[in-house]
C-alpha positions in Angstrom: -14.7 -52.6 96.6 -17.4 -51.1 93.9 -15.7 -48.9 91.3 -17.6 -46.0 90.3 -17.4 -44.5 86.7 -18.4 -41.0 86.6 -18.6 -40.3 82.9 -18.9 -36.4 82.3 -18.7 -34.1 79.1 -18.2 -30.8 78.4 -20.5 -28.2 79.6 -21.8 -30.8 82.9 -23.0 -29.5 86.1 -21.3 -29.7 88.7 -23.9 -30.1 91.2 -24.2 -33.8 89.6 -20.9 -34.9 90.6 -21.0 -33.3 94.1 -23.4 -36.4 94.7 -20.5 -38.3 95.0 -20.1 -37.0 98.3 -22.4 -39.2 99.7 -20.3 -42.5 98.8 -17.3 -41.0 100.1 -19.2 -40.5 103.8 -20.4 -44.2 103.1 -16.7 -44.8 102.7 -16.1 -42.7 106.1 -19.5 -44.4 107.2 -18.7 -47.9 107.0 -14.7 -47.0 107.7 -13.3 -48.7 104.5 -13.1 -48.0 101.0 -16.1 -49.4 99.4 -16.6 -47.2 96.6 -13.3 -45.9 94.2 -14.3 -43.3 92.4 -12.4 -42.8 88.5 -14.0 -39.4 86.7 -14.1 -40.6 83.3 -14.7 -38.8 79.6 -14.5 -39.7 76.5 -10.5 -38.3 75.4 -9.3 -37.7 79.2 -7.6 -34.5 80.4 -9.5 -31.1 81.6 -13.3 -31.3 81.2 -15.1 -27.8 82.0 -18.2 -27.5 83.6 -21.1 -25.6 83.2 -19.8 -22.2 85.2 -16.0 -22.9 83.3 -14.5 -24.9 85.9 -12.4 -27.9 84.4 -12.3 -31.3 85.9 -9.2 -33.6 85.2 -10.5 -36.8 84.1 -9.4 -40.0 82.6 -10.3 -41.3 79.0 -12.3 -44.4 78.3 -10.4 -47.6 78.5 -11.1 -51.1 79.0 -11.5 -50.7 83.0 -14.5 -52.9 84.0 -16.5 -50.7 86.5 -19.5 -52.0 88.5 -21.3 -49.1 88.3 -21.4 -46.1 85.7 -23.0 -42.6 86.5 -23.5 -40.3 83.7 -23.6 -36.5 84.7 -26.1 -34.3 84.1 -25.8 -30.7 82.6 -27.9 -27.2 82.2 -28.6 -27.9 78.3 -29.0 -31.3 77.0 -26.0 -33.4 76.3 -24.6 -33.8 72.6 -24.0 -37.8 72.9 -20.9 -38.9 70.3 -20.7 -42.2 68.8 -17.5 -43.1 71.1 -20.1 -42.2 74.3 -22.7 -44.0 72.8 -20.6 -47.3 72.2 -19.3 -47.0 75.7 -22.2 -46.8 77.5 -24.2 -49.6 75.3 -21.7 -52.3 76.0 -21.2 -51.2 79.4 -25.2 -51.0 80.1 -25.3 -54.3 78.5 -23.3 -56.9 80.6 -20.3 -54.7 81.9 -21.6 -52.8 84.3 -23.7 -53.9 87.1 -25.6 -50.8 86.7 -26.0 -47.6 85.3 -27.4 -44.0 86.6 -28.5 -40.7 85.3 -29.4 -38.1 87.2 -30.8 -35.0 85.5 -30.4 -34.8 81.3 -27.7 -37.9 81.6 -30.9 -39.6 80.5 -30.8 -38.5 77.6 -27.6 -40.3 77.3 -28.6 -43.4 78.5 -32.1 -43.1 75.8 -29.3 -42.2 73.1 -27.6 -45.4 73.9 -30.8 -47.3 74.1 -30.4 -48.0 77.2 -33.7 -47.4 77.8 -35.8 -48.8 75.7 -39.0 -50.0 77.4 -37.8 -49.0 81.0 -39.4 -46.8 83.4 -37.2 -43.3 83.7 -37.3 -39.6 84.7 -35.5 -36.6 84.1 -35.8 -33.0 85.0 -39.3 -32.1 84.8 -38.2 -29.4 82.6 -37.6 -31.8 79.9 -39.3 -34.6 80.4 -41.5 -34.1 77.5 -38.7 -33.7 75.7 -37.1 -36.7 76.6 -40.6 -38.4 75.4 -40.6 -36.9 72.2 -37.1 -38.2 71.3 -37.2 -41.2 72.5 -40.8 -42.9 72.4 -39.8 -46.2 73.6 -39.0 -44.9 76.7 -41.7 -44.8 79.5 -41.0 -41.7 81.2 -42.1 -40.9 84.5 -41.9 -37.0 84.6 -43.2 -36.3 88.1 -40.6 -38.9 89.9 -37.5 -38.0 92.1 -35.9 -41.1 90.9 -36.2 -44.8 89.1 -34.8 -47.5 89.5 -36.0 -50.3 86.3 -33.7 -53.2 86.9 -29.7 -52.2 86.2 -30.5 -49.0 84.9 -31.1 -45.8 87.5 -32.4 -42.0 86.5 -33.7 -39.0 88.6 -34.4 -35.4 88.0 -32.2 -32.9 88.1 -29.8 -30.9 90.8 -30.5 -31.9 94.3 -32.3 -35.5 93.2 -29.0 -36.7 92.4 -28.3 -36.9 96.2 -31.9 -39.2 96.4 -30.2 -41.5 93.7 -26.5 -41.5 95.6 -28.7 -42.2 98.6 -30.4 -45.1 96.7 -27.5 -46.9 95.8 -25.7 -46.7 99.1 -28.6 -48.1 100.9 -29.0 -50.7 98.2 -25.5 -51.6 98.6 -24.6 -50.7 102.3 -28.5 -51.1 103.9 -30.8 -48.4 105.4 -28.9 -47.5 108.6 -25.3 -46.8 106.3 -27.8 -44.8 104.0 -29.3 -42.4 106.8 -26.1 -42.0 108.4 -24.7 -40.5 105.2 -27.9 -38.4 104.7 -27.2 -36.9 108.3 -23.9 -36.1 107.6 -24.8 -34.7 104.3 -27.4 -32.9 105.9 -30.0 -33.8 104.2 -33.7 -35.2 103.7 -33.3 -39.1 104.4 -33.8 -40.6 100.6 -37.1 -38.9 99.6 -38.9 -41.9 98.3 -38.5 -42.3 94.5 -41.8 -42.0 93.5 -42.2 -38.4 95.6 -43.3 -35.2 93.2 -40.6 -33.5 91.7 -43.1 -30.8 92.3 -44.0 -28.7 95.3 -47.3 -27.1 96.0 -45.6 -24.8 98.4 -42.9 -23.2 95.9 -46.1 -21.8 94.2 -46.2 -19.2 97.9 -43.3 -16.5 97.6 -44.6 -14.0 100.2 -42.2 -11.0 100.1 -42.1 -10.0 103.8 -40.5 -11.5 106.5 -43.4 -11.3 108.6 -45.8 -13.6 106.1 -43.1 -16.0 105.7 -43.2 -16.6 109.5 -46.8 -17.3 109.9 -46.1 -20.2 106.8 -43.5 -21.1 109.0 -46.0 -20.8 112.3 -48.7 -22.7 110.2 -46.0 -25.6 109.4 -45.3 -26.0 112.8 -48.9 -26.1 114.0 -50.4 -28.4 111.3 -52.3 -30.8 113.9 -54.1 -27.6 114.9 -57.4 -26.3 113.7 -55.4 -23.1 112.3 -57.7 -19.8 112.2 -57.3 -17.1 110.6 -57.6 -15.5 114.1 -54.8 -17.5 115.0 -52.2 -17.0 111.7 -53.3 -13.2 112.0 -52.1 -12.9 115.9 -48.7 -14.7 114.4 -48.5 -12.0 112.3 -49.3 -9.3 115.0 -52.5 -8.1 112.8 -56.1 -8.1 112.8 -57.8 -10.6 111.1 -58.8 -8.2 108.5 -55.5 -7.0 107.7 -53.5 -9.9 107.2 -56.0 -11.7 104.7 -55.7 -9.1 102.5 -51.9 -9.0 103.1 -51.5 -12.3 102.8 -53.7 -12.3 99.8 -51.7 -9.4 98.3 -48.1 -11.2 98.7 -49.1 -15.1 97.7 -52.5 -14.6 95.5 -53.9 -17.0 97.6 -56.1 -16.7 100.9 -55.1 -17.9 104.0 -57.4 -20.9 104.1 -56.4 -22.2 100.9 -52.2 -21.5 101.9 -52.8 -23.8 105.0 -54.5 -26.4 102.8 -51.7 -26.7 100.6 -49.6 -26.6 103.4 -51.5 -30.0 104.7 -52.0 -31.7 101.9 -48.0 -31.4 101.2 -46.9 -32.6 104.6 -49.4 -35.5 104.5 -47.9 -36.6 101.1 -44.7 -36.7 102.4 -46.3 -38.8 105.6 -48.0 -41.2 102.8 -44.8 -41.6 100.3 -42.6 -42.8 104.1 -45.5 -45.5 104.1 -45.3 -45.6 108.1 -48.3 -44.6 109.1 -52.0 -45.4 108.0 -53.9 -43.0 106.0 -56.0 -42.0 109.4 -53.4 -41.5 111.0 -52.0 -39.6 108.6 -55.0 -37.9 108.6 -54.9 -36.8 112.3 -51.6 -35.7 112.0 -51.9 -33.5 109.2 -54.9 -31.5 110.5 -57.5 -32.6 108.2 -59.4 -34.5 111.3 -60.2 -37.7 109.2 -59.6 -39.2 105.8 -62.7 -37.8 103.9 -61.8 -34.5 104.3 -58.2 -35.4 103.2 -59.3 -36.9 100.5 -60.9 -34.2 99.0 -58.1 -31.8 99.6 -55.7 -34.2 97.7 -58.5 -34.0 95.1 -57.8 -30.4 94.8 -54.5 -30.2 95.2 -53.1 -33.4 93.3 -56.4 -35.3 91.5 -55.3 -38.7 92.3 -56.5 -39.7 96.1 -53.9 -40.7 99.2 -54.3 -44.5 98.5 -53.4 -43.8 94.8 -50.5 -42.0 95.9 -49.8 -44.6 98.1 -49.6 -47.2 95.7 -47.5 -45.6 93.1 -44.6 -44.9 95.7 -45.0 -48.4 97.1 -44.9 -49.6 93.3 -41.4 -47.2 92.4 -39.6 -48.4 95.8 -40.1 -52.3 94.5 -39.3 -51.6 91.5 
């Protein structure tokens, strides 16, 4: 059995601990209690979130745990001595390992805990993090790290990928995508995936743009016209370029570029398929003209890309 710590402190965000969810469908997954999860703070009792809601806990004792998770929260964390102390002698034999999703990090850094490790945070205060703690090496544009015993990702939804990563560390691949489906969720985006999406930047405010992004998704490995997005919309050609133009700011070619260049990111970051294939997949015909677009769209190349999520996923 692997006892889980969830450490919280007033003010947390709830959506943190939800990620416990997925080691209790492991538990349902693997039809045994593997994890036993103890929500933990620093003087026990009622703990209130972020929206007010209070969480009984339990107060620091001397309960060995395997593994330690430090919640995130909306504002960064005020770390006390006592939480300090705990975590630094937990992170430094105790505990197998230790994890931070979202500003937890900040924690951990507090407790020097990561002091010359690789590490992410929100992308909202990554630089932040950096400032504060310079010998950390922070990784702002990462879904999640993993530098030896101690764990971090970004913020809300990442601390699923993190839950994800340590089931299928613990409980293998198949145990991990099982609880994914069931959680109904992306399998484990690969740790070194952008915290960033190209595609957030398009907010068309009618239903009927937001269909032919929807159309242009599904239709990637085709050449994709403006002819052809404009008879998705039921317009001429004419008219939706300048709609479409009107609602995102972009043009239609440039929309479908991103588009591409996103989906073939993803396809890269898996690591299953060769960049030409890739390639063919994601519309772009062959790798040069990929290439360029990721120029555009990312500056690094696909092989670059490539390496750095094969580099995060080892380490």
């Amino acid at each position: 059995m692997v006892d889980v710590g969830y450490i919280v402190f007033p003010g947390f965000q709830l959506m943190g601990l939800t990620a416990s969810a997925a080691l209790e469908f492991a538990n349902e997954t693997v039809g045994r209690t593997h994890y036993k999860i103890t929500v933990m703070s620093e003087k026990g009792g009622s703990v209130p979130t972020s929206i007010g809601m209070p969480v009984e806990t339990k107060a620091f004792d001397d309960t060995v745990f395997d593994t330690l998770i430090v919640g995130g929260g909306r504002d960064l964390p005020l770390a006390s001595p006592a939480l300090v102390a705990y975590l630094r002698e937990a992170g430094t034999g105790r505990a197998r390992r230790v994890a931070a999703p979202c500003v937890g990090a900040f924690v951990l850094a507090e407790a020097g805990l990561l002091d010359g490790r690789r590490a992410t945070t929100h992308w909202f205060y990554a630089r932040e993090l950096q400032a504060r703690y310079p010998k950390v090496k922070v990784e702002e544009d990462r879904i999640f790290i993993g530098d030896g015993p101690i764990w971090t990702s970004a913020g809300m939804t990442a601390s699923f990928d993190l839950a994800l990563a340590l089931v299928e560390m613990d409980l293998g691949e198949d145990v991990a995508r099982s609880v994914a489906r069931k959680l109904v969720v992306y399998h484990r985006r690969a740790g070194g995936q952008s915290q960033h999406s190209a595609l957030l930047e398009l907010e068309p405010k009618s239903d009927r743009i937001q269909k032919v992004l929807v159309f242009a998704k599904s239709n990637l490995h085709t050449p994709l016209s403006v002819e052809q997005l404009a008879e998705a919309a039921h317009l001429s050609p004419r008219q939706f370029s300048r709609a479409f133009h009107a609602e995102t700011g972009q043009s239609p070619a440039k929309a479908v570029e991103y588009r591409r260049v996103e989906a073939a990111r993803m396809l890269i970051e898996e690591g299953r398929h060769s960049i030409d294939v890739i390639a063919r997949q994601a519309g772009f015909g062959d790798r040069e003209r990929m290439r360029r677009a990721f120029l555009r769209a990312f500056g690094p190349p696909p092989q670059v890309l490539r390496r750095n999520a094969r580099t995060a996923e080892v380490a």
